[in-house]
C-alpha positions as CSV (number, residue, x, y, z in Angstrom):
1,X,100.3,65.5,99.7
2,X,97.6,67.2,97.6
3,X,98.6,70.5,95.7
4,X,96.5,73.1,96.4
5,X,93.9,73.6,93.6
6,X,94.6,76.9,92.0
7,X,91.7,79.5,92.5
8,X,90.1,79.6,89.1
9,X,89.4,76.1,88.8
10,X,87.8,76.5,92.4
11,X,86.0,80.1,91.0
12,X,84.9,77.7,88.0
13,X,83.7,75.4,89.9
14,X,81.6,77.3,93.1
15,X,79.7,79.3,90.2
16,X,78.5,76.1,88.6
17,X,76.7,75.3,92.6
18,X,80.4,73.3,94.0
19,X,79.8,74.4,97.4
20,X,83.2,72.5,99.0
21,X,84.7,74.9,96.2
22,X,83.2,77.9,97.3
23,X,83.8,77.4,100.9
24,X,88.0,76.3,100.0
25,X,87.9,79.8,97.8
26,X,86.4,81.6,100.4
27,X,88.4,80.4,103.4
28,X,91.7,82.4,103.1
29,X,89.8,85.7,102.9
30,X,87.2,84.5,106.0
31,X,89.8,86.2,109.2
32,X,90.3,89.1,107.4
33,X,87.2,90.0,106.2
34,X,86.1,88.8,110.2
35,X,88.5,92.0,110.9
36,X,87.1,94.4,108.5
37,X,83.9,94.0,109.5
38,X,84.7,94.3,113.2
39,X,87.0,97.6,112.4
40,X,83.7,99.1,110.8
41,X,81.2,97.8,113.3
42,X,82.8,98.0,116.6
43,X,81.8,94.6,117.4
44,X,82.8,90.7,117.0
45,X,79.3,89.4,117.1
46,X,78.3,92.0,113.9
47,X,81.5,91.3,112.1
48,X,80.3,87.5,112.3
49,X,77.5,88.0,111.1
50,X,78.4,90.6,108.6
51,X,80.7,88.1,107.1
52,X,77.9,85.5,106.6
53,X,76.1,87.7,105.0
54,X,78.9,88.8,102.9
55,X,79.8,85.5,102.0
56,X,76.2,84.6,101.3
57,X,75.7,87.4,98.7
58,X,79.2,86.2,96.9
59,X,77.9,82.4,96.7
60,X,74.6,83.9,95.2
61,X,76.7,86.5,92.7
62,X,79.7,84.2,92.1
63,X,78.5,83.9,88.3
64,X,78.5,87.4,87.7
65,X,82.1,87.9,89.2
66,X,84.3,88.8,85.7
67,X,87.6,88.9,87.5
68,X,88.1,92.6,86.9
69,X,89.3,93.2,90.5
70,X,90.6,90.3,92.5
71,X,88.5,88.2,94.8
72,X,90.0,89.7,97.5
73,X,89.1,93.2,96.4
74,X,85.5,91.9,95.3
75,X,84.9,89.9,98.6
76,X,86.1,93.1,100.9
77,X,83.6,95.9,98.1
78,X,80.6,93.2,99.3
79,X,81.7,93.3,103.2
80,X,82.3,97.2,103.2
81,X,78.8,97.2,101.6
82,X,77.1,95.5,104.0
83,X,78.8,96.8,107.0
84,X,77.4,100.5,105.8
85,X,74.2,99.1,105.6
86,X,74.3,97.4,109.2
87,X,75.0,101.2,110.5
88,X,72.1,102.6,109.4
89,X,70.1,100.5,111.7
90,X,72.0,100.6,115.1
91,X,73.8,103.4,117.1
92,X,77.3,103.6,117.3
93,X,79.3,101.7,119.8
94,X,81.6,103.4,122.7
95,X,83.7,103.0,125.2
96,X,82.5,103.8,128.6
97,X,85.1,106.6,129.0
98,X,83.2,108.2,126.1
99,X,80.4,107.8,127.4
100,X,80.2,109.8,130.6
101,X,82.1,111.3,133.3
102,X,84.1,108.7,135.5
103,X,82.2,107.8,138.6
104,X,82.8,107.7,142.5
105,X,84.0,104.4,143.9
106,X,82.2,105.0,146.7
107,X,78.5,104.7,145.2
108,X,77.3,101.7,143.4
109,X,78.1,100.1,140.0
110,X,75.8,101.5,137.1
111,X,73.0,99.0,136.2
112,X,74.5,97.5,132.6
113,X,73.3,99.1,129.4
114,X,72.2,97.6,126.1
115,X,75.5,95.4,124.7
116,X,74.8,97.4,121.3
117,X,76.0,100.5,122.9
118,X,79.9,98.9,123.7
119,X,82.5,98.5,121.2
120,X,83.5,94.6,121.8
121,X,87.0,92.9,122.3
122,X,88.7,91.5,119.6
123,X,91.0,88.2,120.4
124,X,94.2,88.1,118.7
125,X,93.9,84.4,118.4
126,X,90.5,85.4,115.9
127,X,92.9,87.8,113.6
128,X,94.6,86.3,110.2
129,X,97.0,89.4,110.2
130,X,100.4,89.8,109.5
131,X,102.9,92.3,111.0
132,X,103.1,95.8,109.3
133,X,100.7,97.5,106.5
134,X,99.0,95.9,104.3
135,X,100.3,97.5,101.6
136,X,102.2,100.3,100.1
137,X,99.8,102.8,100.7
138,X,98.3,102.0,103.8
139,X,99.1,104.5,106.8
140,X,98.6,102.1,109.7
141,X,99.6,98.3,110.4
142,X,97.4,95.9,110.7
143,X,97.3,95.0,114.5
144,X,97.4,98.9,115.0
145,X,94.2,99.5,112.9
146,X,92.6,96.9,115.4
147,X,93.6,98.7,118.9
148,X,90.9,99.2,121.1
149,X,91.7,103.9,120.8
150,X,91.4,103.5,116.8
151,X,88.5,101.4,116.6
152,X,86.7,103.4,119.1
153,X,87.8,106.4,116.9
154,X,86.4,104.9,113.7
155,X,83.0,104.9,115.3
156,X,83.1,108.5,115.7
157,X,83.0,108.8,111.7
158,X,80.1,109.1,109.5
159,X,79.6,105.6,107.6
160,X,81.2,106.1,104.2
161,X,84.2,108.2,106.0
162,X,84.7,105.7,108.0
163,X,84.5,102.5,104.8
164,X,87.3,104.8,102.9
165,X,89.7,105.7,105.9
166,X,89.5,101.7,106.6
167,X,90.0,100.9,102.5
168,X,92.6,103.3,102.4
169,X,94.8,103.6,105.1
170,X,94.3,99.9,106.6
171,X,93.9,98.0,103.6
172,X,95.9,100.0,101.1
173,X,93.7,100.3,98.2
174,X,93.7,103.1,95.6
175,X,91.7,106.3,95.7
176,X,90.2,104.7,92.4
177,X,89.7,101.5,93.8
178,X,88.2,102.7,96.6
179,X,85.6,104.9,94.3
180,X,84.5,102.1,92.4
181,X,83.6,99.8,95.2
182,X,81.5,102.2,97.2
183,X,80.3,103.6,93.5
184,X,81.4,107.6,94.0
185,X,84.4,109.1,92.5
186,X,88.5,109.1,93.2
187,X,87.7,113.5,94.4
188,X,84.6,112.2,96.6
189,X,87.2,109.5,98.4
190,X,90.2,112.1,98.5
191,X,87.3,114.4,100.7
192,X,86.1,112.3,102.3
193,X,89.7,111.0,103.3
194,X,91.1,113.8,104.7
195,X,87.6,114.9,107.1
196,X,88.2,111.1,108.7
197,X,91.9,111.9,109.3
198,X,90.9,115.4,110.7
199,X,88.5,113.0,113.2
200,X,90.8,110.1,113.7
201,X,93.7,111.9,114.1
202,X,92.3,114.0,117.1
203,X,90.6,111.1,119.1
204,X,93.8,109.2,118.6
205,X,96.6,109.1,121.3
206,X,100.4,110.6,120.1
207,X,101.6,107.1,120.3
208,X,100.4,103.7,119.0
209,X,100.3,100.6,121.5
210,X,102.4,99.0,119.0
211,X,104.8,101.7,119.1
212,X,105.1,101.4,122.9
213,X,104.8,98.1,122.9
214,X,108.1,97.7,120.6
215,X,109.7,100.1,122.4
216,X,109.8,97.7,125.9
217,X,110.4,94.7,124.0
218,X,108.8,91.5,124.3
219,X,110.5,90.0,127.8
220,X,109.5,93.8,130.1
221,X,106.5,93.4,128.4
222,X,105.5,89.9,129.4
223,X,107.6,90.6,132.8
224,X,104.7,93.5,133.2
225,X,101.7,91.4,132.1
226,X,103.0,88.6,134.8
227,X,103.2,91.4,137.3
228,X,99.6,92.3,136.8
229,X,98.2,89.0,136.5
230,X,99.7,87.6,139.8
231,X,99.0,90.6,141.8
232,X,95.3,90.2,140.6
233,X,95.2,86.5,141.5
234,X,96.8,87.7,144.9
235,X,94.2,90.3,145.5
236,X,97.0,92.7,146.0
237,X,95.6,96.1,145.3
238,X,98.5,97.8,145.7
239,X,100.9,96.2,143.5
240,X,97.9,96.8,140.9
241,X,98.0,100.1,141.6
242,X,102.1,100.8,141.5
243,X,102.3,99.8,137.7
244,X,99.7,102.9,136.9
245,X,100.0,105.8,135.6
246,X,98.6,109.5,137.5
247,X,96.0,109.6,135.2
248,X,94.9,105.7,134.7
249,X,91.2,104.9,134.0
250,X,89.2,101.4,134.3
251,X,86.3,100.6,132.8
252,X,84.2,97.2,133.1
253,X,81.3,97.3,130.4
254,X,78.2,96.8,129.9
255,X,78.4,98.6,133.1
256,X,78.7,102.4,132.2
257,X,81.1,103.3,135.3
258,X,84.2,103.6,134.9
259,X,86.8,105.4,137.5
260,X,89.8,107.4,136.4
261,X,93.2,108.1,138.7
262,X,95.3,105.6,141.2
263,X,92.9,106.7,144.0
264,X,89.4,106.2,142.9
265,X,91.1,102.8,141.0
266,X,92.3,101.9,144.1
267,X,88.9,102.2,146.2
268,X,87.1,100.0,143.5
269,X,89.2,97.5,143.9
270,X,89.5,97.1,147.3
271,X,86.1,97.3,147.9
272,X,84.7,94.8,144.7
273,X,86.6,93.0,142.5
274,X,90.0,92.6,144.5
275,X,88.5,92.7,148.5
276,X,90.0,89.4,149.1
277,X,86.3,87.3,149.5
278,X,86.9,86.2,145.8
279,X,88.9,83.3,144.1
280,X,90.6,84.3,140.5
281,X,92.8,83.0,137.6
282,X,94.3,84.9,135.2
283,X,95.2,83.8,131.9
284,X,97.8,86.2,129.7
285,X,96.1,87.0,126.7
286,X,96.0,89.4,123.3
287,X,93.8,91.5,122.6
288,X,92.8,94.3,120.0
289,X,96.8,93.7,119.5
290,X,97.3,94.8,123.1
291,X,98.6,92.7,126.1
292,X,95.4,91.4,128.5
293,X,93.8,88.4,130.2
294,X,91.5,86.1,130.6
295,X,89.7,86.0,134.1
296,X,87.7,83.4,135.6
297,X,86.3,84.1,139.1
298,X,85.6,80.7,141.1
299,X,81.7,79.7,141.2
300,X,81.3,78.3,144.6
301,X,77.8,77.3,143.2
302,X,78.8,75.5,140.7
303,X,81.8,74.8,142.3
304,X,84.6,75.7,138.9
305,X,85.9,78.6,138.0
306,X,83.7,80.5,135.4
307,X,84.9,83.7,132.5
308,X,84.5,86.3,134.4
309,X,85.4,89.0,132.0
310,X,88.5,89.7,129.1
311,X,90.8,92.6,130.5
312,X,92.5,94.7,127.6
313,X,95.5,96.5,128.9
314,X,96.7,100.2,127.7
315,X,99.9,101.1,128.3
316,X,101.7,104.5,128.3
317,X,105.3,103.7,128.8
318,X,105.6,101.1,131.2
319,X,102.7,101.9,132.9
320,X,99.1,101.1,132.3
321,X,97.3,104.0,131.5
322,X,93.6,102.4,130.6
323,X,92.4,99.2,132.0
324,X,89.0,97.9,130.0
325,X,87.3,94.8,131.8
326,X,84.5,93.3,129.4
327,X,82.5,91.3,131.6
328,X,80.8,88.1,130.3
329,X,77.1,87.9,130.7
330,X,77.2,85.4,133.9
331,X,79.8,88.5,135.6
332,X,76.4,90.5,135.4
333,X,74.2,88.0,137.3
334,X,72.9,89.1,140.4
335,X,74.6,86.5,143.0
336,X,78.0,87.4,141.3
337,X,77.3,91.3,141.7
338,X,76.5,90.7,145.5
339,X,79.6,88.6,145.6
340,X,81.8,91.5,143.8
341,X,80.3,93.7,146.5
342,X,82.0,91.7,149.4
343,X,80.2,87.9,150.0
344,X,82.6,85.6,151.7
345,X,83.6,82.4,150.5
346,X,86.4,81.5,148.5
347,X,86.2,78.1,147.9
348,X,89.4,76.2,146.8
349,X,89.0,74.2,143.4
C-alpha cells in the first residue's frame, strides 16, 4: 500500500501547475468547505458552486500561499470570502413558515416561488463531519450548526455577522484569526459576535435537535421514523397525525403554503398528498442532521416510481413538531399537481 504523500511535497508540487497534487491536497478539505458554504448560503447548489470557485482562486494563488496559517484556515478565509460576495447579489433564503402566515387547507396550494427564495436541504450522506465541536472554542457541534432552525437563523444576519458567528462558534477559530481573514480587527469580530448571538439566539428553539435527539436514543428514534414512514406509505392520515405535536407545522417548498396545527395538517393530507389515489415509498433518511425521508410517488406515465420530494423531520420530544417537504422539480409539474389534488390510479410497480 502507498503511504500517503505528506502535504508539502503535494503544496510543492500543485504550485509548480501538478494538478493531481492540487486536487489530492485539496480533497480532505472539499466536504467541509461544501458545509461552510451551505451554512453561509442557505443552499447546496451555491455552496457547490461557491466551493469551485473557492478552489479555483486557491489553484490560481497556491504560489503565493507562505504557510502562515494552515491550509485549512487559508482554504476556509477564501470560501468565507466568496460566500460574502455571493450575498451581495441574491436575497436571503427562508423557510416558508418565515415567510408568511400559514394557510387554509381548504383553498389551493400557492403557485411555487423562485427556488432562490428557500433555504435548501442538506443530506447527511454530503457532510464530512464529525460528532461534537470543532474545537475548543466553538459553541455549537457540527451536525447542530447544520440543522434546518440554525441555518435558517444565520440567514437572518447581516453578511460579515453571519461569516464570524460561523468562524467562531462553528468552526472554532480565534477572535484574531477570525480578524485577519475577513481583514478587520479582533474588537470589530468581538461586536460583531455578540449582535449575531443577540439574533441567533432569539430565532433559535430552547433545545437543539441533537439534544432531543440523544435524549430518545437511537432505537425510539428509528422506532418513530419507521412509524412515520409506514403510515405515509399506508396513506394513513391519522397515524400521521397521532405522533404530532398541538402546535405542528408542514411546509412543502417552493410552494409558499404551509399549514400549522393537527387539524389544518390533517385536512391537507387527506385531501392531497395522503387521499389514498397515490402510490409511495419512503426511504429513512438524514438530513440537516435531523431524521427524514426520501419519497418517490409512483409515475403511472412513466410507469416507476419518481423523487417526489426529501421530508426533514423536527421533533419536540417524541413528537414531530415541524414537518418540511422539499419537493423536486418534477413534484411541481402540472399532471402531478392534479394528481396530488385527487386523480385516481395507483398503479402497482
Amino acid at each position: 500500500m502507498l503511504e500517503p504523500v505528506p502535504e508539502p511535497r503535494l503544496r510543492e508540487a500543485a504550485a509548480a501547475g501538478d494538478e493531481r497534487a492540487f486536487a489530492e491536497l485539496v480533497e480532505p478539505y472539499r466536504g467541509a468547505l461544501h458545509a461552510h458554504c451551505y451554512r453561509m448560503l442557505g443552499s447546496t447548489q451555491d455552496g457547490e458552486d461557491a466551493v469551485q470557485e473557492t478552489l479555483l482562486r486557491a489553484w490560481r494563488s497556491l504560489a503565493t500561499f507562505e504557510g502562515r496559517s494552515s491550509l485549512r484556515s487559508w482554504l476556509y478565509t477564501i470560501a468565507t470570502n466568496v460566500c460574502l460576495r455571493a450575498i451581495e447579489r441574491r436575497p436571503v433564503r427562508v423557510l416558508p413558515i418565515e415567510h408568511g402566515p400559514p394557510a387554509d387547507p381548504r383553498l389551493p396550494l400557492a403557485e411555487p416561488l423562485a427556488e432562490s427564495t428557500w433555504i435548501e436541504p442538506y443530506p447527511d450522506d454530503r457532510l464530512d463531519l464529525a460528532d461534537g465541536p470543532a474545537g475548543p472554542e466553538a459553541r455549537y457541534e457540527q451536525r447542530e450548526s447544520v440543522e434546518l432552525a440554525f441555518v435558517a437563523a444565520l440567514q437572518h444576519l447581516p453578511a460579515r455577522q453571519r461569516a464570524v458567528l460561523i468562524l467562531r462558534d462553528v468552526l472554532g477559530y480565534s477572535g484574531a484569526e477570525v480578524a485577519d481573514a475577513l481583514q478587520t480587527t479582533p474588537a470589530s469580530v468581538s461586536s460583531a459576535l455578540q449582535r449575531a448571538h443577540e439574533t441567533v439566539d432569539h430565532r433559535l428553539p430552547a433545545r437543539s435537535q441533537q439534544a432531543t435527539l440523544s435524549s430518545l436514543g437511537d432505537a425510539r428514534l428509528r422506532e418513530l421514523v419507521d412509524r412515520y414512514v409506514q403510515a405515509w406509505e399506508r396513506n394513513d392520515v391519522g397515524a400521521i397525525v397521532s405522533m404530532l405535536t398541538d402546535s405542528a407545522t408542514i411546509a412543502m417548498p417552493p410552494t409558499a403554503t404551509w399549514y400549522r396545527g393537527p387539524e389544518a395538517v390533517c385536512a391537507f393530507l387527506r385531501t392531497r398528498p395522503l387521499n389514498g389515489a397515490l402510490k409511495w415509498r419512503l426511504t429513512p433518511a438524514t438530513v440537516n442532521g435531523q431524521p427524514g425521508a426520501l419519497a418517490e410517488l409512483w409515475d403511472s406515465v412513466a410507469g416507476c416510481f419518481r423523487a417526489h420530494h426529501t421530508a426533514v423531520l423536527t421533533f419536540r420530544d417524541d413528537r414531530i413538531d415541524e414537518i418540511h417537504t422539499f419537493l423536486t422539480p418534477w413534484a411541481m409539474t402540472a399532471e402531478v399537481q392534479n394528481c396530488s389534488g385527487g386523480a385516481e390510479g395507483t398503479s402497482e410497480a
